[in-house]
C-alpha positions, 0 to 999 in steps of 0.5 A: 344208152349208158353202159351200165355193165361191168366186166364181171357181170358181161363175163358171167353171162356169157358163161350162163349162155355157153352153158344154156347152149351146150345143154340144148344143143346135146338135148338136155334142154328140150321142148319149150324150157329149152326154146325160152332159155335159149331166147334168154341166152341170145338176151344175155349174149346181145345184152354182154356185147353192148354193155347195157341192160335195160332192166338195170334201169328201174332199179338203178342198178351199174355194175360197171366201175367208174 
């Protein structure tokens, strides 16, 4: 596995994903929306950390500079 991830892209996120859990945790998200876009959060937290996402692969997408 490659890294194929640039800072920005890891930075925003993490963002997406503190956003996604401030929601659910204070009920704003609830039922299954909130349990799919928690799950979604945990893949953009899991997926930042490592610097690679599998999806970029089809598309030949790298954010990554260099």
């Amino acid at each position: 596995m490659e890294p194929n991830m640039g800072n920005t892209d890891r930075l925003l996120r993490i963002i997406a994903a503190i956003v996604i859990a401030v929601l659910s945790f204070t009920g704003v998200l609830q039922g299954t929306w909130g349990i799919v876009l928690l799950v979604l959060a945990a893949v953009f937290v899991l997926t930042s950390f490592v610097s690679f996402c599998p999806l970029y692969l089809p598309f030949k997408i790298n954010t990554r500079k260099g």
